[in-house]
DOSE-916821 format. One record per residue (C-alpha): x, y, z negated; residue in one letter. Coordinates in nm, 3 decimals, m for minus. Layout:
X	Y	Z	A
...
END
This chain:
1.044	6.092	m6.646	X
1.205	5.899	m6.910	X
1.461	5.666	m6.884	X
1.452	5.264	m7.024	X
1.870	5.237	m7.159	X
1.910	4.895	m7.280	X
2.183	4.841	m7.549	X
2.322	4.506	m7.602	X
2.617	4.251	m7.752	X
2.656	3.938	m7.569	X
2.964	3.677	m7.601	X
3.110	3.580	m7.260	X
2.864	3.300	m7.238	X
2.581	3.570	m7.209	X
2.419	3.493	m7.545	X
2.285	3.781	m7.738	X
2.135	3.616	m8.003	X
2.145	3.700	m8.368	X
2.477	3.943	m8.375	X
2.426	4.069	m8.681	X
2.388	3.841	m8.962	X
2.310	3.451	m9.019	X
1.890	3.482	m9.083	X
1.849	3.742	m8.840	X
1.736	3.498	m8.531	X
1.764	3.152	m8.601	X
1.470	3.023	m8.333	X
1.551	2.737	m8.118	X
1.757	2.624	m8.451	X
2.036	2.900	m8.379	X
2.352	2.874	m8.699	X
2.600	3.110	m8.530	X
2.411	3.489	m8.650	X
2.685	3.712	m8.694	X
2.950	3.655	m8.476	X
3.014	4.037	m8.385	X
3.180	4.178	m8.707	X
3.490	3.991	m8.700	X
3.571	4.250	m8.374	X
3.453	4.571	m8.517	X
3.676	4.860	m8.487	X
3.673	5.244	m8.470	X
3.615	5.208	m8.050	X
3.329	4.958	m8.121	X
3.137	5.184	m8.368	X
3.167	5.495	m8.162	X
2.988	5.335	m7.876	X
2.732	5.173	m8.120	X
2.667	5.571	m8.276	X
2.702	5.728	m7.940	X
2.326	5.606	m7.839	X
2.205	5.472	m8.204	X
2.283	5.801	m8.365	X
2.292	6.021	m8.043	X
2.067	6.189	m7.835	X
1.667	6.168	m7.960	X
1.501	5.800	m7.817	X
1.243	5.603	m7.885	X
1.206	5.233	m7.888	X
1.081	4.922	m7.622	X
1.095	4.641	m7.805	X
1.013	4.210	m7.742	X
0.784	4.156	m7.999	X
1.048	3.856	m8.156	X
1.273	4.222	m8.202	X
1.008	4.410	m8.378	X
0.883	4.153	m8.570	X
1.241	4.116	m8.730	X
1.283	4.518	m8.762	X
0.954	4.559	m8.908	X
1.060	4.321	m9.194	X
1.392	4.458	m9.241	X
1.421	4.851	m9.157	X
1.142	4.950	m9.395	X
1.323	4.799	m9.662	X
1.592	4.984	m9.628	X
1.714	5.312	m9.775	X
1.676	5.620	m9.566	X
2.024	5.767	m9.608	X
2.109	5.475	m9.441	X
2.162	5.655	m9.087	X
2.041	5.381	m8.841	X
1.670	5.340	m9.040	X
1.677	5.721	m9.069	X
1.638	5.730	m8.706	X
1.455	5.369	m8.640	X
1.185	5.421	m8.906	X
1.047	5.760	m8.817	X
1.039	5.695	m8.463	X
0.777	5.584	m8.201	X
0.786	5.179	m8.122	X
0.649	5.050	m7.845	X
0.593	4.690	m7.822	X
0.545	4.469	m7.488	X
0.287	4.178	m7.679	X
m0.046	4.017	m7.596	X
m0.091	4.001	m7.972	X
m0.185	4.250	m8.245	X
0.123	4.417	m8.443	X
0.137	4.259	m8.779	X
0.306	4.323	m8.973	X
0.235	4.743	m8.900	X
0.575	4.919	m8.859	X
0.478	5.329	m8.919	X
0.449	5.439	m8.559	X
0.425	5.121	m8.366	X
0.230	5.096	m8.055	X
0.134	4.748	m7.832	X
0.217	4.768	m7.462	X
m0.022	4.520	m7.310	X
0.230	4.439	m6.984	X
0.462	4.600	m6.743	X
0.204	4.835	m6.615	X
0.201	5.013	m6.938	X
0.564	5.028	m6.968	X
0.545	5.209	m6.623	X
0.307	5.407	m6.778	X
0.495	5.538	m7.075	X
0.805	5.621	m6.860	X
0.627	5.864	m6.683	X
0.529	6.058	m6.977	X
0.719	6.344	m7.081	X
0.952	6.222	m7.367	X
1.316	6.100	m7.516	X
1.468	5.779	m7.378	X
1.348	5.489	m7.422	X
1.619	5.230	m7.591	X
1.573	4.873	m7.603	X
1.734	4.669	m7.853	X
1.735	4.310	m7.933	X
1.428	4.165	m7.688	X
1.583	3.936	m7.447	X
1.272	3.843	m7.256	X
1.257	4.191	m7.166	X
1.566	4.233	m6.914	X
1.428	3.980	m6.671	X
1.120	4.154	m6.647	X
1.246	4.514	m6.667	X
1.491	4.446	m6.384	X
1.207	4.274	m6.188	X
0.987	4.540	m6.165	X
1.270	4.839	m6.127	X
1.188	4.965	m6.487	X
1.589	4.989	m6.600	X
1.772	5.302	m6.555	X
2.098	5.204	m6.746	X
2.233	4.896	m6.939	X
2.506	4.905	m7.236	X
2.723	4.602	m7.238	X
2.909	4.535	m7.513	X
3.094	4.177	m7.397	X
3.247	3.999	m7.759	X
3.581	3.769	m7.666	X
3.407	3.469	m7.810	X
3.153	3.191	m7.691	X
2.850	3.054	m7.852	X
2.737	2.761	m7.622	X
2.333	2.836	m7.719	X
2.066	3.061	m7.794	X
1.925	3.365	m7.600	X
2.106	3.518	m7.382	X
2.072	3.814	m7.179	X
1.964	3.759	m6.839	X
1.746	3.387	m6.876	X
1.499	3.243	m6.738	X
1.295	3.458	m6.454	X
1.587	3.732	m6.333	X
1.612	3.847	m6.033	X
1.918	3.885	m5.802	X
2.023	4.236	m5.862	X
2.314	4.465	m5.803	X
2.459	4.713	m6.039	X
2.712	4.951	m6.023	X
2.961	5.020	m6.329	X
2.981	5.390	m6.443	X
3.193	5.355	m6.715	X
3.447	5.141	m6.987	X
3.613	5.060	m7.235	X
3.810	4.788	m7.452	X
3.839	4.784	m7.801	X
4.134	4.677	m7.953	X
4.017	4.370	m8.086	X
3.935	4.268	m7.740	X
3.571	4.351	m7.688	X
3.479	4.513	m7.342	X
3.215	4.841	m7.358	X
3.070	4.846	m7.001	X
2.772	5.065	m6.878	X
2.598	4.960	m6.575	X
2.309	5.095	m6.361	X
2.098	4.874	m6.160	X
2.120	4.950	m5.797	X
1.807	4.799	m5.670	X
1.826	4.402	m5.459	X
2.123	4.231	m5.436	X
2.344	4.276	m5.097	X
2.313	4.010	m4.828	X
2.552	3.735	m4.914	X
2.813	3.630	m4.660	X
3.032	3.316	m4.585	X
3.395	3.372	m4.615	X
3.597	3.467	m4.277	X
END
């Protein structure tokens, strides 16, 4: 069975959106794209290759994700190493709506019964980037094996963030970390199915 590894950067207020560049996300009237590259470092970028330019995956996408890919990875040139692995690859898409428009090897999940579906078959990974509707929802249903946090020292005050609207209370349990020297915090997590019972203090 595959697993779902979901790789993301969030500032300490949880958002996630738009990390890489001003135009890349700028629903809900977002102006703040970019805010990651001021704390890139060596440590930063070896966690980024270890699963972009690792191990063989393919990818589960939101379709507000792939519909920002498909207009920007094609474009680019394929010694670049991140669209020599993105381009080629299989992308499956959780949408009600047809995939326009086509990314080479795209393919539309319907709902969460076909993402159970595809786990099952034999295959690489299956790496989520971008697609913040899709953690709620993935959680929810017991779909994610493992979750990449990479926590930036700054906060944003709006846009998407990681965990919205519909999570559920969940525990996970940290398998491994690291800071960067410009402050950001690496952590990997694993969900460990319902939250534990809470208490009152004693």
């Amino acid at each position: 069975m595959r697993r779902i590894v979901g790789a993301v950067y969030v500032s300490l207020d949880g958002v996630m959106q738009a990390p890489g560049g001003p135009e890349e996300d700028t629903s809900g009237g977002f102006s703040l794209g970019g805010w990651i590259w001021t704390y890139s470092d060596d440590t930063t970028r070896e966690v980024v290759r270890s699963y972009l330019l690792g191990p063989s995956y393919e990818l589960l996408l939101g379709r507000r994700t792939y519909d920002i890919f498909a207009a920007y990875w094609p474009q680019v040139p394929p010694d670049n190493p991140i669209a020599a692995r993105f381009n080629p690859t299989a992308k499956y898409v959780l949408t009600s709506r047809d995939l326009s428009p086509p990314w080479h090897n795209s393919h539309r999940l319907s709902g969460l019964e076909a993402v159970r579906a595809l786990k099952a078959t034999p295959g690489p990974d299956l790496l989520v980037q971008g697609s913040s509707t899709l953690y709620p929802q993935l959680l929810g249903a017991g779909l994610l094996d493992r979750l990449i946090v990479q926590i930036f020292p700054v906060t944003l005050g709006q846009g998407k963030r990681l965990f919205g609207q519909g999570t559920p209370p969940a525990s996970l349990k940290l398998v491994n970390s690291v800071a960067s020297s410009t402050g950001v915090l690496m952590a990997t997590y694993e969900p460990m199915g319902q939250m534990p019972p809470v208490s009152s203090f004693s």
